[in-house]
N, C-alpha and C positions, 0 to 999 in steps of 0.2 A: 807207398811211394809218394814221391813230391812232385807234382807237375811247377818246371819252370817258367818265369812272367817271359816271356820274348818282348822284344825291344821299341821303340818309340811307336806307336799307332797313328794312322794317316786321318782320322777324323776327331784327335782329341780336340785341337783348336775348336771344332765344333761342338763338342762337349761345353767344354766351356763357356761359349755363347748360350746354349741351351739353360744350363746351371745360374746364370746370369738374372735370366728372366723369368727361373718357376719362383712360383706364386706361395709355395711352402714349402718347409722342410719334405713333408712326404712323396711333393712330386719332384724335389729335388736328389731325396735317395734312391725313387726310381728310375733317374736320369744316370744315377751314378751307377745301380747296379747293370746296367743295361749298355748303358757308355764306355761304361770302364771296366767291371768287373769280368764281365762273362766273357769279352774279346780276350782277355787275358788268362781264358782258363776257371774260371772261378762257377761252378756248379752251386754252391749253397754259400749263402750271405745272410747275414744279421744282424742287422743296426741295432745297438744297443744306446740306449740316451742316459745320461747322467744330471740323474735330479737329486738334487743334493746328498752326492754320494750314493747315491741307492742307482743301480744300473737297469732300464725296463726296455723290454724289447718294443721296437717305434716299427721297424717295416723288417721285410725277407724276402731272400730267393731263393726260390727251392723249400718253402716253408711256407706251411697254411696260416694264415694270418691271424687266425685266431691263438694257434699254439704260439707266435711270437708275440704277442699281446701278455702273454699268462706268465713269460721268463723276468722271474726278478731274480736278481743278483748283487749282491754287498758284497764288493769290493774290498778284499782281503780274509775273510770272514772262511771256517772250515770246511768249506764246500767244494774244494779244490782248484778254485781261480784266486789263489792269494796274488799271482805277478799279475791280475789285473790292474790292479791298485798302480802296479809302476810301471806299465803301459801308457797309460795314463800319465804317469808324472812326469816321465821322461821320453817317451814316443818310442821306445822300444818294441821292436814283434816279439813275441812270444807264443808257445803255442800252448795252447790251456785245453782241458778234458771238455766234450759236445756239453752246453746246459739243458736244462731237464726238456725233453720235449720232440726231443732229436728226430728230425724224419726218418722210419725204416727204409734203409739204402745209403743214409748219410755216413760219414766216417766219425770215426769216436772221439778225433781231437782237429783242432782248430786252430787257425792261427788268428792270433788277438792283435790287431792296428786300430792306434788312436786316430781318432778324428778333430782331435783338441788342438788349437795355437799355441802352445803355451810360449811360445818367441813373443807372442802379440802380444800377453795378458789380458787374453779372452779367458771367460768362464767355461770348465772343463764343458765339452761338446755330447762325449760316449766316444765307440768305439766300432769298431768292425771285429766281427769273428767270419774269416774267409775260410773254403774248401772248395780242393777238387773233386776229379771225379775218385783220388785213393787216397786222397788225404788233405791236409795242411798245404795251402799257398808256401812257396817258398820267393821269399819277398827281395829282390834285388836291389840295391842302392838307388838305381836308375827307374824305376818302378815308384819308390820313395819319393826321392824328387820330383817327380810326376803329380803324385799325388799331395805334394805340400799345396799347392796350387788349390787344389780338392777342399782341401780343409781353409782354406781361409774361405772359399765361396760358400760353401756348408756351415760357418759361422756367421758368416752374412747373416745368409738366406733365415737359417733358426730365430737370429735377432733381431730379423725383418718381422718373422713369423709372431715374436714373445711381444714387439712391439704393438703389433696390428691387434692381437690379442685382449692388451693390455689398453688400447687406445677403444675398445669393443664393448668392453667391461666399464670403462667411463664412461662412454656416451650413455649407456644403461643407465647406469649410477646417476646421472646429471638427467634426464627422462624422468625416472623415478623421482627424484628426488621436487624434480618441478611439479610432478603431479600432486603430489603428498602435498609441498607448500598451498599448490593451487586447490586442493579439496578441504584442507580444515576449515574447520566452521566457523570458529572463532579468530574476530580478526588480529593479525599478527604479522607486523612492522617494524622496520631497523629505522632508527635514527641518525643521525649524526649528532655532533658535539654542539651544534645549535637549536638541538631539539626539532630538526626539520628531519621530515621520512625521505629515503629515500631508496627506500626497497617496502614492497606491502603485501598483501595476500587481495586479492578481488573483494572478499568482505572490509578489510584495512579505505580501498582505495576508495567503497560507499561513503564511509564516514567521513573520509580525506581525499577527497577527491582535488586535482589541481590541472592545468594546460600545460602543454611542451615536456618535452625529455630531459633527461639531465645530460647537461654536455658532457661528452666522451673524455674532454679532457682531464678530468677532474680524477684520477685513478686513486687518491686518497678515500676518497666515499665509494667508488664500486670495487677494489683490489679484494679480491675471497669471497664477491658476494656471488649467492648463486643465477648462473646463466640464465632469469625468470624473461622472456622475450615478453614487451608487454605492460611491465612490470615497476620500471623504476621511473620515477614522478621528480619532476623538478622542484626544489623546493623554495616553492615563491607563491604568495598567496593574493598579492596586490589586488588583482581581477577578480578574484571569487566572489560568490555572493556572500551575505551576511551568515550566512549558517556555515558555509567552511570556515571561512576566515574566524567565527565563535567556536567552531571544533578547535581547528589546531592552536586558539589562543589557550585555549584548556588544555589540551595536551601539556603544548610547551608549557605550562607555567605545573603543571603538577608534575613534570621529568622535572624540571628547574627543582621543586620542592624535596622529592624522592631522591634528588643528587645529592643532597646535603644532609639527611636524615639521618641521626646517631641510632634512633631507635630500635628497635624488633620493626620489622613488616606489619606484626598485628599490635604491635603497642603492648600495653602490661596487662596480662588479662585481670589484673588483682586490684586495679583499679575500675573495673568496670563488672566485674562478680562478685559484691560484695556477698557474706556471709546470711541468709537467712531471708535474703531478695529472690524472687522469681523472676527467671528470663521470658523475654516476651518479643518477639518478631514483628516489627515495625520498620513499615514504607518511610518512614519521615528520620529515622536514628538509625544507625547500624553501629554494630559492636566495632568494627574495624574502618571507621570512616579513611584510615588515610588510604587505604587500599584502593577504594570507589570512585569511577570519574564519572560526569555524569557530561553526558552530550546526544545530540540532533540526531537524528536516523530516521528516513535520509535527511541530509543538510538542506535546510530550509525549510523541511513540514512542518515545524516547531512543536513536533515529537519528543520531547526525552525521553530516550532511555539511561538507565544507570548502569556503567561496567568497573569488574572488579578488574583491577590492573597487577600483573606480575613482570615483572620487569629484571633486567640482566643485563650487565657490561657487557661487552665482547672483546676479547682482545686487540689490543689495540693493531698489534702485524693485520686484522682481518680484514679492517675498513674502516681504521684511522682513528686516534685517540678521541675519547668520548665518545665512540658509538656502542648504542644499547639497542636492545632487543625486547621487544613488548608485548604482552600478549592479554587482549581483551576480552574479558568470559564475560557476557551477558546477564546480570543478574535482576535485572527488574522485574521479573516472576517473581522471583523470590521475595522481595519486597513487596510486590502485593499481595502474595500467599501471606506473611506476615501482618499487614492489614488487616487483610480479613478475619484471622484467626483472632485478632485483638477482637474487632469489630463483634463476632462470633460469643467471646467469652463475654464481653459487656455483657451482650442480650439475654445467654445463659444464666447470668449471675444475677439480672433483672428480673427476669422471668422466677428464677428459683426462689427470689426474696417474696414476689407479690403472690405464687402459691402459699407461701408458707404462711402470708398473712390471711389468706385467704381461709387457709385449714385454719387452723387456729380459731378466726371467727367461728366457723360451723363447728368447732369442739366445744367451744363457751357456752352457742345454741342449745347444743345438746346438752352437753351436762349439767346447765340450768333448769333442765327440763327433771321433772320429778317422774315424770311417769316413763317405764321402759318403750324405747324407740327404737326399731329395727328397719335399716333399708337393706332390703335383700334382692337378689334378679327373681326369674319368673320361676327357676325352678328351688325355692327358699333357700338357697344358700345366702348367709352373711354376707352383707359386705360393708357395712357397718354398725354399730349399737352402741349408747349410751352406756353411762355406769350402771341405772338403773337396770336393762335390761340381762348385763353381764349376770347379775345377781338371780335370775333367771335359766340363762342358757350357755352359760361358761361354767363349767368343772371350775371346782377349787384347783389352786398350782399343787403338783405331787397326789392328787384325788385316787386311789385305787379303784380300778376299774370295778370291782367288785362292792365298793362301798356306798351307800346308799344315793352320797348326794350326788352323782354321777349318773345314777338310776336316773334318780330326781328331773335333774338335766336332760338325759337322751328323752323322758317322760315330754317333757316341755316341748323338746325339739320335734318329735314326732306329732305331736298336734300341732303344734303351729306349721309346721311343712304343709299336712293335710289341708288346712284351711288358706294357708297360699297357693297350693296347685290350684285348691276348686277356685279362688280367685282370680287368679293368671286365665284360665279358661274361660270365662264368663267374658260377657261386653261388656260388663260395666266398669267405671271408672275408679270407682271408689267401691266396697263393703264392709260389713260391719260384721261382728259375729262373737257367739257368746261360747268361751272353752273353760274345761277344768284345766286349773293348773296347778303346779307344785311348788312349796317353799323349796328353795334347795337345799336348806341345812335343817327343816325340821321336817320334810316330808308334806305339811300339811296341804290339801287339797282345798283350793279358793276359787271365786268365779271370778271370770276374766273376761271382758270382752275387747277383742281386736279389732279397730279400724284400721283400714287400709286402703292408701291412695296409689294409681299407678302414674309414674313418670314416664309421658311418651316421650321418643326421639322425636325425629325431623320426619318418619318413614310412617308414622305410626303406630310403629313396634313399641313394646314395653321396655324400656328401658333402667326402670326399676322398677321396687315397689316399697313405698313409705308405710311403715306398720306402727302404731303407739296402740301401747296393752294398758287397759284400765282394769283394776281392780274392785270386785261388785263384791266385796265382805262386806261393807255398809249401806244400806239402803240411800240415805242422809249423804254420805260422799257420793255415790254413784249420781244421784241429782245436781250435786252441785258440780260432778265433773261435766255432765250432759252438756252444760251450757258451755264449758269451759273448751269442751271438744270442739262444738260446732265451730268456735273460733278461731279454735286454734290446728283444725285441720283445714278451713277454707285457704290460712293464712302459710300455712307450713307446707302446704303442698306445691303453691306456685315456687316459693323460696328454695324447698329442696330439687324441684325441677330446675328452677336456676343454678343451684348450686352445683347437682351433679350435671349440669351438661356442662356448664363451667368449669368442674373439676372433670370431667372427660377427655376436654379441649386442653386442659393445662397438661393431663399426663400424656396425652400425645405431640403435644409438643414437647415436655419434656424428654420423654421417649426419642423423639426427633433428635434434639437437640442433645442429648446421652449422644447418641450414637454420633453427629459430628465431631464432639468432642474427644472420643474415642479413636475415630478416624484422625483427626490432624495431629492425637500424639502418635498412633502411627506412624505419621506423616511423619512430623519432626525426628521419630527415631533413626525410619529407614534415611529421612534428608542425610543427617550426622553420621548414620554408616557410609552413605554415599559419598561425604565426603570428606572421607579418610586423606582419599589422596591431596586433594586439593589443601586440607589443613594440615600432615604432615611436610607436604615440599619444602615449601617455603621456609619450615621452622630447620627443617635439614638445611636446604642451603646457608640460612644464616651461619648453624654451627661451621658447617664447611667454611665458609669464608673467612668465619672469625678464627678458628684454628688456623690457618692458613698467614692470617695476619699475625697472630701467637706468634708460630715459628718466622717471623717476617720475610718472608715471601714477598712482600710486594715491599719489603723496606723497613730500616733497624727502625726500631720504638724505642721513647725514653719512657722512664719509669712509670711515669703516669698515665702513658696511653697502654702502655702493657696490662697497669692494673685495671684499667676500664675496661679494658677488653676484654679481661680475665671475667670480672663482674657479670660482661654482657652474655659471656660463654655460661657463667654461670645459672644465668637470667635462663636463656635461651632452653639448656639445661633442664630445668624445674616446669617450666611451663611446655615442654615438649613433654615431660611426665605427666603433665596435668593434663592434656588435651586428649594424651593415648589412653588416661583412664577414662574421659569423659567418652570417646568416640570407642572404647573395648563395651560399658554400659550400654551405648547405645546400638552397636551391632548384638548385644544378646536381646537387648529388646527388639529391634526389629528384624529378628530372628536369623539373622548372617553371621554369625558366629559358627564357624566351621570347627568340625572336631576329626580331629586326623588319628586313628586309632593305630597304634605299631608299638612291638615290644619295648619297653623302657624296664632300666635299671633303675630305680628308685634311692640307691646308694648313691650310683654314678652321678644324678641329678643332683640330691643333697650335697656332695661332696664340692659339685661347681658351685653353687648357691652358696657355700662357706667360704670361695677364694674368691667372690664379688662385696660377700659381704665383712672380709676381714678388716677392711681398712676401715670402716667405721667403727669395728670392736677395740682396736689403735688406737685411733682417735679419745675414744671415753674410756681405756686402759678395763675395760670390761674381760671377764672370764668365760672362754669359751669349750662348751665338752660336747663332742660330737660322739654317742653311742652309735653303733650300727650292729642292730643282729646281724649272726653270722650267718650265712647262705639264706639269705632274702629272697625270695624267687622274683622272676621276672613277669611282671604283669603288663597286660596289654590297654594300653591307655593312650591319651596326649599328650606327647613329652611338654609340649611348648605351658596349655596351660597348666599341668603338675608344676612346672618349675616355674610358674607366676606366684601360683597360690602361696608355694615354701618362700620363694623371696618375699610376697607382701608380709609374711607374719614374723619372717626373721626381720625383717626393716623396722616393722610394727615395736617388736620386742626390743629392738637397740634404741628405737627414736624414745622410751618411755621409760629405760633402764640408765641410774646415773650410777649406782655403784652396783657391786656384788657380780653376777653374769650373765650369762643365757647359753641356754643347752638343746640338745635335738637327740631326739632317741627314734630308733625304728624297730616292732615288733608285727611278725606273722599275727592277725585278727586269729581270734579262738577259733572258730570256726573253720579255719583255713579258706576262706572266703576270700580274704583280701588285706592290705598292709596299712598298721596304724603308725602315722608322723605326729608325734608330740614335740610340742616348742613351747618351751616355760621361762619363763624370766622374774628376774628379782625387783622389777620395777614398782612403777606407784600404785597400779593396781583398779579394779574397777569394780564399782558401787554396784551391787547386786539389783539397784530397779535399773541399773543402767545396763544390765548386759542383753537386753536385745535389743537397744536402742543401738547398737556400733555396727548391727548388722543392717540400718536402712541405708539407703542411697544418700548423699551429702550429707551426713548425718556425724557429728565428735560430738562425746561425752561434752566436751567446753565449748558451747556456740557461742561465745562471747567473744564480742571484736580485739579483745585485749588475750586471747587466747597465748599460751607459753607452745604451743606445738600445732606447724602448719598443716597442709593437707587440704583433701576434697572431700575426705569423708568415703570415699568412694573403695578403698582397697579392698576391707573386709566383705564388702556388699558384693564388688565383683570375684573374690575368693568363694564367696557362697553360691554364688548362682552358675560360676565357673565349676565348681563340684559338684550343682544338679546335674548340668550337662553331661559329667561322667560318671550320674551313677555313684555319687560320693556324700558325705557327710561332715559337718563337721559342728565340733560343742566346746565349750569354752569355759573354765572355772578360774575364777577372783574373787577377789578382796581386797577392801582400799590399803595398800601399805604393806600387804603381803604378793606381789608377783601376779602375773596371770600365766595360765596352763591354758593352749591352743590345740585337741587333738583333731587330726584329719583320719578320716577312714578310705580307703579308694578299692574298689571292686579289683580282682583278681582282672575282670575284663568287661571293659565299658564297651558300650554298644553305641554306636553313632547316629542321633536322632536330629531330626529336621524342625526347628522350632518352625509352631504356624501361630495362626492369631490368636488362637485360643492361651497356648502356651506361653506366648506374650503377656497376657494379661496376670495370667497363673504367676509370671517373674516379676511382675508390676506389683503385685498385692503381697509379694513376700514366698508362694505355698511352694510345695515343690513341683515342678514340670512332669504331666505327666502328657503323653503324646500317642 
């Protein structure tokens, strides 16, 4: 049955006042169901809300709130409330089957009233689903009218509600957002079109500090900028000291410069890398000087420091034509890490020359010396001998252990050992002592006798010990050596005490200095992984901009600014190749080269690698034949660098090929181990001393500055070391004039290994990575 609505209520007017003044939608439904509903009969109520067409349950009466939280309903959709939809449209009742959730006790169907203006052209609002206690509201004309009233304050209230919301979510946003500006490190400041700040970060306002605010009137410089309380500086410098007033004349004058600048951000690297030069890190030159500003920190200490400057328009709607946006990264570490390093190699390459002339002398010493000379430690190990004595106690090269002069030899070494221990032992400084010993190629047995000097350290200890062996087979020389010894051991024993503390002192510095050297390319690698980011941006934005100009976007172009632009796209282009090979090198050197191991299709890969590399086969009218075995299995690898590898050697093959074609074959390895990629080409081919010279680092067959084909050298070298990392191989066969053949091998399933320093050095020298 239908309970009907009975007629005008004596506290709707107070309704409405109520309705007026709630604070949201939800204590506004609960005015309604309580105000209006239930007086009129209505036992179960269901607000249902309309968010973008999707219908969600918001409040209930007669309903646990949780269950009307969980009713979703789409409006028109086969769930049996299709005339929702045009309830909705037209404000018709209707009555639609209970939605999923129904209280036990409720009745099975409902009557559906909108809560939408659509007179107004308001945004649909939701809807009411009303019951009594045996069924469906039966809704009266005069009941309707009543409730239009309803629905315009209920549209209110909601839009009261989305606003307050939505004004809740800004103030957030505008918080955040100041905090963010206010916590970076690096300082970062809007300009305006006269090169004056007038927006800064707390770091920005050290360097640029100024007095007074900027007048309020001025809504061209503040319109867009963010709400920074605090924050915006007038820009007037008359009063300052000498050290502002010399910041922002540098400023302004290098935005002055950078506004007018046709070039790249980092200039040509190809005039600054020449072929066959070593790069070196110097406080006094930088590769990218027009980047660099150099100013006071703080203003007045007459501190320099040096920062590298990135820089950006801003649209002019934001805060008025010609304002830019700047951002100062401190680079003066970096400049003096580069110092030092130079400073560093000097001394290492000083040091290394005056050892070597220093060895050198003591080898003339000795091997002008006729009689065998041996300095060994205390417990008769070598540590070094003249020619003479080699003849002695060095095996011939290839000597089989079983053949005499080897006897000869361990014969020799075993007595002379015996006669340095018992010397080493003894307190005396010097001994002398008479032994058989053996020719080593004829076996014959001779008398010998051993003097021997010890070299003390600084401690006492024996630091070596100086041995010269005389030969006693003539009576007539053993006299005339007598004399010749005394002299020349009083004399040889200071000189080689000098010598070896001197050469002690060289190899630990050496030593030393090894290991700095090893440390700062280190350094320098992990620097260059570091900074990826910072040396791709910039080269991105340019192309961004410059395509943007391309399709003119900021304004038609005539012909020649089109092709300069084209150029610069081009420029920009080649040398964004050239930096991601240089910075790919150096993240595998300093061991951040990550390897993402997940199934690849090794056809799928080749097959994109062919429709990147087609237009260059177009270009030189080249022939191309793509084999693929059939059912290739799926191996588990790095899509990203497999599909490096294939494109450096197809590129390789097109840049070197003028006529005839180039092909790609894929066969299962014999073994079923893993899958072999061949690329062969009909090009000009490579000189057989040359084919492991293509595999170093900067390294082309043609070093010459007049070279017919560009590059870094670098592709193949990072194809190789990119295929240790997976557990891959690869070999290469030419001939000048006959094509080269490039095969790769790649494991069924790479494993993903963590380069450490060791491994680094392993990529440094060429070997393969083992970890």
């Amino acid at each position: 049955m239908s309970a009907a609505l009975p007629g005008h209520h004596p506290t709707r007017e107070r309704l409405l006042e109520q309705l007026f003044t709630a604070r949201d939608l939800a204590a506004a439904l609960q005015l309604v169901f309580n105000g209006f509903f239930r007086p009129e009969g209505a036992v179960w109520a269901v607000f249902l809300l309309d968010e973008r067409g999707v219908l969600r349950g918001e409040r209930g009466m007669g309903w646990d709130q949780r269950r009307v939280r969980r009713i979703v309903e789409r409006a028109g959709d086969a769930s049996g409330l299709a005339p929702l939809r045009k309830v909705m449209e037209q404000g018709s009742p209707v009555e639609v089957p209970a939605p999923a959730g129904n209280p036990r006790g409720a009745p099975s169907r409902y009557t559906a009233l909108t809560a939408s203006c659509a007179a107004r052209g308001d945004p649909p609002l939701g809807l009411f689903l009303l019951a009594g206690p045996h069924g469906p509201l039966l809704l009266t004309p005069g009941f309707l009218e009543q409730f239009s009233s309803i629905r315009v304050i209920l549209s209110r209230v909601h839009r009261l509600t989305c606003l307050e919301e939505e004004n809740a979510r800004y103030a957030r946003r505008d918080s955040l957002l100041t905090a963010i500006f206010d916590a970076l490190p690096d300082p970062v400041l809007i300009t305006n079109a006269k090169n004056r700040m007038i927006l800064g970060t707390p770091r920005a306002e050290r360097l640029f500090p100024s007095r007074g605010a900027v007048s309020s009137d001025n809504p061209a410089e503040l319109n867009g900028t963010l709400p920074l309380s605090g924050r915006i500086q007038q820009d007037r410098c008359e009063e300052a000291d000498d050290g502002v007033a010399g910041n922002q004349l540098r400023l302004s004058s290098w935005l002055t410069r950078r506004s007018g600048a046709a070039e790249p951000p980092y200039g040509d690297l190809r005039r600054i890398i020449q072929p066959g030069r070593h790069l070196a890190f110097s406080a006094k030159r930088s590769l990218f000087p027009d980047q660099e500003l150099r100013l006071t920190d703080p203003p007045g200490s007459g501190e320099d420091r040096v920062f590298e400057v990135m820089t950006s328009p801003l649209a002019p709607g934001i805060c008025g034509e010609g304002t830019r946006i700047s951002v100062l990264h401190d680079v003066t570490d970096r400049w003096r890490i580069g110092e030092e390093l130079e400073r560093q190699f000097r001394l290492a390459r000083l040091a290394e020359m005056k050892s070597r002339r220093e060895r050198e002398r003591l080898d003339l010493i000795l091997e002008n010396v006729r009689d065998p000379i041996l300095v060994t430690d205390r417990q008769a190990n070598i540590i070094l001998l003249n020619r003479e004595a080699e003849r002695l106690f060095v095996p011939p090269d290839g000597a089989d252990i079983s053949l005499p002069q080897r006897q000869n030899v361990r014969t020799n070494g075993g007595r002379f050992s015996s006669f340095i221990s018992g010397f080493a032992r003894s307190p005396e400084s010097t001994m002398s002592g008479r032994v058989k010993l053996r020719e080593r190629e004829t076996g014959m047995e001779f008398s010998a006798e051993i003097v021997s000097g010890k070299v003390l350290n600084e401690k006492g200890g024996i630091s070596a010990i100086v041995s010269v062996v005389h030969d006693r087979t003539s009576a007539v020389e053993n006299e005339r050596l007598a004399s010749e010894l005394v002299i020349l051991n009083e004399s040889l024993e200071d000189r080689i005490r000098e010598g070896t503390l001197e050469l002690e002192e060289r190899n630990r510095r050496l030593e030393w200095q090894r290991g700095e050297l090893e440390r700062a390319y280190r350094l320098k690698s992990q620097f260059l992984a570091s900074m990826s980011h910072e040396l791709r941006t910039p080269i991105n934005a340019l192309l961004g901009y410059t395509s943007l100009m391309r399709d003119q976007i900021y304004g038609e172009l005539n012909p020649r600014q089109e092709e300069a632009l084209t150029r610069m796209y081009t420029a920009s282009e080649h040398l964004l190749d050239l930096v991601n090979d240089v910075l790919d090198l150096a993240r595998i050197e300093a061991g951040r080269m990550p390897v993402n191991i997940e199934p690849v299709d090794v056809g799928m890969v080749i097959r994109e690698v062919s429709q990147t590399i087609e237009p260059m086969m177009r270009r030189k009218c080249l022939e191309y034949r793509l084999e693929l075995a059939p059912q290739l299995p799926i191996i588990r690898t790095d899509l990203t660098k497999v599909k490096q590898v294939v494109l450096n050697l197809l590129s390789n093959a097109v840049k070197f090929t003028h006529e005839g074609g180039v092909s790609v074959s894929t066969e299962t390895s014999r073994n079923n181990d893993g899958i072999l990629i061949e690329v062969s080409d009909t090009g000009i081919g490579i000189m057989e001393e040359d084919l492991d010279k293509i595999f170093e680092d900067f390294r082309q067959v043609d070093q010459s500055s007049t070279r017919e084909y560009g590059g870094t050298g670098l592709g193949l070298s990072i194809s190789r070391k990119l295929l240790e990392l997976l557990g891959g191989t690869m070999r290469v066969e030419s001939g000048v004039g006959s094509g080269s053949r490039f095969t790769v091998w790649l494991p069924s399933e790479s494993r993903p290994i963590v380069l450490g320093e060791e491994a680094v050095v392993e990529l440094k020298t060429g070997r393969r990575v083992r970890v």
